[in-house]
N, C-alpha and C positions, 0 to 999 in steps of 0.2 A: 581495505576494499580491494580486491580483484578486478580484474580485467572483466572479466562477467557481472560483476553488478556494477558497474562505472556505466557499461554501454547499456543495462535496464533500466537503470535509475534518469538516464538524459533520453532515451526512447520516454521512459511514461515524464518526463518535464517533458520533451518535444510536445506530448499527446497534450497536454495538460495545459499549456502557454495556447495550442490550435483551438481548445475550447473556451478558454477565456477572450480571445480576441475575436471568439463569434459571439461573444457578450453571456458564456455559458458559467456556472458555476464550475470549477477546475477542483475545487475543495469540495469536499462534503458535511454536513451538518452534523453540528455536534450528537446529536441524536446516531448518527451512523455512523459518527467513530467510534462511542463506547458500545455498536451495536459491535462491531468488527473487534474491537480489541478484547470486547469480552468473549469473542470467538477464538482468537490468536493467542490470548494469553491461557484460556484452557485447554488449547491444543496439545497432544503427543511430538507436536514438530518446534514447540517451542525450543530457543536456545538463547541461553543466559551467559551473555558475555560476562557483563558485572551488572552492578543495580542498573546502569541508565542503558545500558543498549544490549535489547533484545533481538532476536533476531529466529527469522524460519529457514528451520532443518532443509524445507522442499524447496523455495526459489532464493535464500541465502540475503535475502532481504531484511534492511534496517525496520524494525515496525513502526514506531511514532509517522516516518515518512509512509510506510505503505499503505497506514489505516487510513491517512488523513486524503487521498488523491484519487481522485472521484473513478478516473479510469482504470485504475489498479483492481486487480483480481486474488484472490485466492488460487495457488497454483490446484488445490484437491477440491476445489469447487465447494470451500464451503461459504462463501460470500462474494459475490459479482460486483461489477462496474455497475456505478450508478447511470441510469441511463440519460443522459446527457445530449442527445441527441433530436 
């Protein structure tokens, strides 16, 4: 990991810890992680470390963590924050 995903990865925990202790779902439903992983993994931006850690070409992000975290985005807008608010 870099310096640039150290400081995304504890922004979206900061975001993620602020919705849970308003009593919000921080996770997303299993329904909406294989909604997103089956978007991420037929992606052009995908990238294949080895079998367990994938990772995207455009914000350099681990997936397992990306797909599962409710405020987390698609950097090419192909799937959003679930709205949590």
């Amino acid at each position: 990991m870099n310096l640039s995903q150290i400081i995304s990865f504890f922004k979206s925990i900061k975001k993620s810890l602020w919705i849970y202790f308003k009593g919000q779902n921080a996770i997303v439903s299993f329904e909406e992680m294989q909604y997103r992983k089956n978007i991420c993994y037929n992606c052009e931006n995908l990238v294949k470390e080895n079998q367990k850690v994938l990772r995207c070409k455009e914000c350099n992000c681990i997936l397992k963590f990306k797909i599962s975290l409710a405020v987390s985005e698609c950097p090419i807008d192909k799937w959003g924050a679930v709205n949590t608010f």
